[in-house]
N, C-alpha and C positions, 0 to 999 in steps of 0.2 A: 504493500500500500504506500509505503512511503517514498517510492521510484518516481509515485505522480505527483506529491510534494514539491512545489516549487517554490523558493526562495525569490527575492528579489529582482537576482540578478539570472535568474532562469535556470537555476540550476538544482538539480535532485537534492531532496536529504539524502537520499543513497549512494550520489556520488560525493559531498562534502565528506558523508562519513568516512569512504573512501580512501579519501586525500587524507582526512586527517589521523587515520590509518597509518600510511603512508608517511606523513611527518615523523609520529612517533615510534617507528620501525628505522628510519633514514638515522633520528638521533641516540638511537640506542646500540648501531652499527657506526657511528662517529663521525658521523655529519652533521658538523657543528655549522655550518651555514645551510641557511634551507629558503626557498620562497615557492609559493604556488604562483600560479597563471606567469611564467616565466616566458617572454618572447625570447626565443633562440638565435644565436649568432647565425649567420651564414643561412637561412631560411625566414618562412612563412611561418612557422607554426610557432604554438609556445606548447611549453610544459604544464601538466598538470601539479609536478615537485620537479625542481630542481636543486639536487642539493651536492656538496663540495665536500670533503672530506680531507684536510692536510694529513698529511704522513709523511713527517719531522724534512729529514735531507732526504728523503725517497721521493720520486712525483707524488702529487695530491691523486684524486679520483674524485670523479666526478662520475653522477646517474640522474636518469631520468628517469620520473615513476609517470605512467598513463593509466589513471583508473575508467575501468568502462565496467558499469553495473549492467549494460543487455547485451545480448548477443548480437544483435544487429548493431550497435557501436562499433564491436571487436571487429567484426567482419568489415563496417565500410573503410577502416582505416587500414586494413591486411590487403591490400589490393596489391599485387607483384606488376611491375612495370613491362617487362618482356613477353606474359603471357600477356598482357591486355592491348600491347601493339601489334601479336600477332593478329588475334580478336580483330581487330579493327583494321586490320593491312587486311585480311579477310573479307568483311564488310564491307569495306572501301570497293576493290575490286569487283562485288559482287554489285555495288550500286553504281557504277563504270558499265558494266554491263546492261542494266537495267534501260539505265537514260540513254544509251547508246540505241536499245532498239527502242526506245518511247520515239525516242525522234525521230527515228524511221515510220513508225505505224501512227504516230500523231503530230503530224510537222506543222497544223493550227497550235500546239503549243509556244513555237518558237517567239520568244519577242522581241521587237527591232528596237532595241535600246544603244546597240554600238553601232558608229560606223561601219564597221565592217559583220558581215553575215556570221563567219565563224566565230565572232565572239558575243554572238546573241546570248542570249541567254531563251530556258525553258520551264515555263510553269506547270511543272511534273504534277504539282500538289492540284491543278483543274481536275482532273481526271479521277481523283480517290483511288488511285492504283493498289490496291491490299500488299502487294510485295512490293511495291516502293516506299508507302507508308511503313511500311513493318523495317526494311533497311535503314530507313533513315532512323528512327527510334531506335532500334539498335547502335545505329553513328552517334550519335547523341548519350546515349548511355553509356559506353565506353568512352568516346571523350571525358564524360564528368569523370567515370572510374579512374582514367590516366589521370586528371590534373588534380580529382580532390581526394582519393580516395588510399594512398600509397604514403600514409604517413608515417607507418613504420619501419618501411623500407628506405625512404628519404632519408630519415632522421638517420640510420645506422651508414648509409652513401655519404653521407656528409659529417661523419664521424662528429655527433653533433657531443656526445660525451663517452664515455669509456666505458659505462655499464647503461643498461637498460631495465626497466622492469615492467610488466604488465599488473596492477594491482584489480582484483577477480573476486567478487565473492563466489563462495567455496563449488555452488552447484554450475558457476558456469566455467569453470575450469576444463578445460578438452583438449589433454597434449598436442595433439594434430594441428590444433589453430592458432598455436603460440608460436605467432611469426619467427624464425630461424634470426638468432644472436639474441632472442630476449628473455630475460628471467620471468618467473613468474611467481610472485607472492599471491596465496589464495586468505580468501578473510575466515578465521575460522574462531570463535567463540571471544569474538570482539578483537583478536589480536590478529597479525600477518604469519605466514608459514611460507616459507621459503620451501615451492611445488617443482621448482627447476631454476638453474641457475646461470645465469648471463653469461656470454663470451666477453671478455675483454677485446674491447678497442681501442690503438693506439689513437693518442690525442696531441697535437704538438702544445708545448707551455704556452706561446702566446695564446693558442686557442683556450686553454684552461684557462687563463686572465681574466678573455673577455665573457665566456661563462660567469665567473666568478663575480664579475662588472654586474654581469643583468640579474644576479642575485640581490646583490646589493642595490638594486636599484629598482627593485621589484620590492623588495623589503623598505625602501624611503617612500616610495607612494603609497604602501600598505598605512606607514606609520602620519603621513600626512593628511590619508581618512582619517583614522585615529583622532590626530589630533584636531580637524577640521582647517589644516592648512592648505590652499590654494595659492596656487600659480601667481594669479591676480594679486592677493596677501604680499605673497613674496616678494615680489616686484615694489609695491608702494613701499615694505619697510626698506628693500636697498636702495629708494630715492629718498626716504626720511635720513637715512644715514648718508 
């Protein structure tokens, strides 16, 4: 019942719970710097936890925790890049083909919008053609899969930290769908259980920095709700002074 619970800012009690999960599992493994909704160096996406870890003269370490309370989260963000261009190299071709004979058997399609004839263009969609509507809705669907849907693959291509993790409550745990290089902690009897465990990826130090950067600065906006300080604020007191 409480997945339909929404907060404020749109988001589950199931997932807050989640994260906060996640917080207290990151700092009992010694990750003394921690921030949720983390925007990520070198990408689009942010983190659900982002948290740092020093160790003394040895590199730091750094992980990312992604909690998804349904199934259908896990999935749109598991999407593999190479299998969804073949897909769609696929599809492509097969609607090449399609428009190629519309235009032969429906040449009133064509519309005189270029100067020249071969760059007309054709109003495919006049006709309600069932296999050309049904191609293009597949075009469309694997587009979105390629650009919005491959977040877990991204993140590890862009070596965006050196561990990963999946945070799951317990009954949606399914070894098979725990994207390849990622741990997974499952929720069980209100604490985390470490159900598999991450690959390490290498990270260069400045990238660790700038990590480290958007913690800390994920954490100063945290504390400026907090204390109801604005931008605007901030600016009149450095012209007072």
């Amino acid at each position: 019942m409480d997945q339909r619970v929404r907060n404020r800012n749109g988001e589950t009690q199931a997932h807050a719970r989640l994260k906060r999960l996640a917080l207290v599992w990151a700092q009992r493994e010694g990750y003394s710097a921690c921030a949720m909704e983390v925007t990520l160096p070198r990408c689009r996406y942010r983190a659900d936890l982002a948290a740092y870890r020093p160790n003394g003269r040895q590199p730091a370490v750094t992980a990312i925790f992604e909690c998804k309370q349904a199934l259908v989260d896990l999935r749109r963000d598991n999407g593999c890049t190479s299998t969804t261009i073949q897909r769609l190299e696929k599809v492509h071709r097969r609607r090449e083909i399609l428009e190629r004979n519309l235009r032969v058997h429906y040449p009133a399609l064509r519309v005189a919008d270029s100067l020249f004839d071969e760059f007309d263009s054709h109003n495919f969609s006049a006709i309600e053609h069932r296999g050309y509507k049904q191609v293009v809705r597949q075009t469309q669907a694997l587009q979105n899969r390629l650009f919005d849907c491959t977040k877990f693959e991204t993140l590890i291509r862009y070596r965006s930290a050196n561990l990963f993790f999946l945070v799951l409550p317990n009954e949606l745990f399914r070894e098979p769908e725990i994207p390849i290089g990622w741990g997974a902690l499952i929720e069980s009897n209100a604490e985390l259980i470490l159900a598999r465990k991450p690959v390490w990826h290498e990270m260069e130090p400045g990238s660790q920095l700038r990590f480290l950067e958007r913690i800390a600065a994920s954490g100063t906006r945290v504390l400026n709700r907090q204390h109801e300080i604005t931008f605007e604020k901030i600016t009149r007191e450095d012209c007072r002074s």
